[in-house]
C-alpha positions in Angstrom: 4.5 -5.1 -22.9 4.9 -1.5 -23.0 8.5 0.3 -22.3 7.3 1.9 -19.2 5.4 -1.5 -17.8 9.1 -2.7 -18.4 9.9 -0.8 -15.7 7.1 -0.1 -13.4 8.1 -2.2 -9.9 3.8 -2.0 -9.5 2.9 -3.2 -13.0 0.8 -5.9 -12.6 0.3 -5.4 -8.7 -3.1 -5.1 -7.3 -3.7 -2.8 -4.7 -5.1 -5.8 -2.1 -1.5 -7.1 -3.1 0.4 -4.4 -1.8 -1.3 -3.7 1.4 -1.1 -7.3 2.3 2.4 -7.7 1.4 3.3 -4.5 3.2 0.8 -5.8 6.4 2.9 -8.9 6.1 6.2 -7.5 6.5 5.6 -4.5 9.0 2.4 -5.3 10.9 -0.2 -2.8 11.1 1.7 -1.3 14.0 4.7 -0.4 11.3 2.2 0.7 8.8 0.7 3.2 11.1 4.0 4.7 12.1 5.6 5.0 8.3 2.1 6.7 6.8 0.0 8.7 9.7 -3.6 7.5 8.0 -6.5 6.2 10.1 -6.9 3.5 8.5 -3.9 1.9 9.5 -3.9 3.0 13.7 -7.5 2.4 14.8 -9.0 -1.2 14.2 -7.3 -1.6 11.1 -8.3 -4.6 8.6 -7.3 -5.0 4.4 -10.6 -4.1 3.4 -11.0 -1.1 5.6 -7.4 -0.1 4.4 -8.6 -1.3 0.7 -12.1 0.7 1.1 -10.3 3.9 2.6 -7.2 3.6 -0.1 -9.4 3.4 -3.1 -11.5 6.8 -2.5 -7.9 8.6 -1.4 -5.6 9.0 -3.7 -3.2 10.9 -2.0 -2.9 7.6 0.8 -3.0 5.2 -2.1 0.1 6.9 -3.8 2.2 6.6 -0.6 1.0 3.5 0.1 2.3 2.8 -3.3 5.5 4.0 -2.8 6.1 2.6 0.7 5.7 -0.3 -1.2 8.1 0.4 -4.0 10.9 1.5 -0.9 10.2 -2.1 0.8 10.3 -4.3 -1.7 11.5 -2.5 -4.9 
């Protein structure tokens, strides 16, 4: 294992993992109110979220660290 995978809280996460751990924990109600994206307000679903998340970096990376504040 590399020194920075050592130390990455999202090594080894998938990206379905996070949104469904962070869906899990704050609803998509929560999600929409902590990151302002579509995806999460208006009939949201993981692979909607997943689909959306993948093209957009920007949403992925604070997906990502909403994530890392949660659980981290």
């Amino acid at each position: 294992m590399s020194e920075g995978a050592k130390h990455d809280p999202l090594h080894g996460k998938t990206l379905k993992a996070i949104v469904t751990e962070l869906h899990e924990e704050l609803g998509w109600e929560g999600l929409g109110r902590a990151i302002n994206i579509k995806c999460f307000q208006e009939n949201p679903s993981i692979n909607s979220s997943l689909k959306f998340l993948r093209k957009t970096d920007w949403a992925r990376v604070k997906v990502e660290q909403l994530w890392v504040d949660t659980f981290a």
